[in-house]
C-alpha positions as CSV (number, residue, x, y, z in Angstrom):
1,X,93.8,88.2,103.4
2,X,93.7,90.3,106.6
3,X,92.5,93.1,104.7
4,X,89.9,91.2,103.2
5,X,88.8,89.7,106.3
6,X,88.8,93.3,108.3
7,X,86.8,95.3,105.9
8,X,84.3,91.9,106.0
9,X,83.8,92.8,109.5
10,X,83.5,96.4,108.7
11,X,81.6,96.3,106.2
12,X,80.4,93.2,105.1
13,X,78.3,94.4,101.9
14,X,82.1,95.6,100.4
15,X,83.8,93.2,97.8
16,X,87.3,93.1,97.3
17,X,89.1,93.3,93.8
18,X,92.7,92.6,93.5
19,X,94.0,94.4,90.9
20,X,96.5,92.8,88.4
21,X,98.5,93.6,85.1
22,X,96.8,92.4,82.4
23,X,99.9,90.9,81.6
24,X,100.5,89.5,84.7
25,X,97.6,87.7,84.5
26,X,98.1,86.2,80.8
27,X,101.7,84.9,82.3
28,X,100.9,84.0,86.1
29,X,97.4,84.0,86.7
30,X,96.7,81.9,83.7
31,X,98.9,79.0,85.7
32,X,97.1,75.7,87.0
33,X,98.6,76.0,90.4
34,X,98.1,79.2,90.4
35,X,94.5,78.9,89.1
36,X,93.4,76.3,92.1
37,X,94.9,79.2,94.9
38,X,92.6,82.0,93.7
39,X,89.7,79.6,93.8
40,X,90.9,78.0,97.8
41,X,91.2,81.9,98.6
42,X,87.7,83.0,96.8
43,X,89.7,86.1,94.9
44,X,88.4,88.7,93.3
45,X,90.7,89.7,90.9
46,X,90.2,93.1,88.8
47,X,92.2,93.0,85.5
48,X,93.9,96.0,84.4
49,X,95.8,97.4,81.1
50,X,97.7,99.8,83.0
51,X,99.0,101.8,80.2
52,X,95.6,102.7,79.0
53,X,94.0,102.8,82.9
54,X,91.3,100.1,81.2
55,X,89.9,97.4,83.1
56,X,89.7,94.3,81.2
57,X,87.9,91.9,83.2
58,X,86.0,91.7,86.3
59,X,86.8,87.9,87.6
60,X,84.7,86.6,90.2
């Protein structure tokens, strides 16, 4: 979040993506708690298969 906020003041037309395990998001990302914390926090999340270096989906 602090980096989020600092590169906001830096340079505020920059969005950032956190980038996740595809599985990672299937088995943690997918949870409802989970779910309502990425929207409080606005997250951008990037989702990657890693062992192909493929992004899957951009999530805004």
């Amino acid at each position: 979040m602090l980096y989020r906020n600092l590169i906001s003041l830096i340079e505020p037309e920059y969005q950032i993506y956190l980038a996740i395990k595809d599985s990672i998001y299937e088995n943690f990302f997918q949870r409802e708690s989970i779910q309502a914390i990425v929207k409080i926090n606005q997250l951008l999340l990037l989702v990657v298969e890693m062992e192909k270096e493929k992004i899957l989906q951009w999530i805004d």
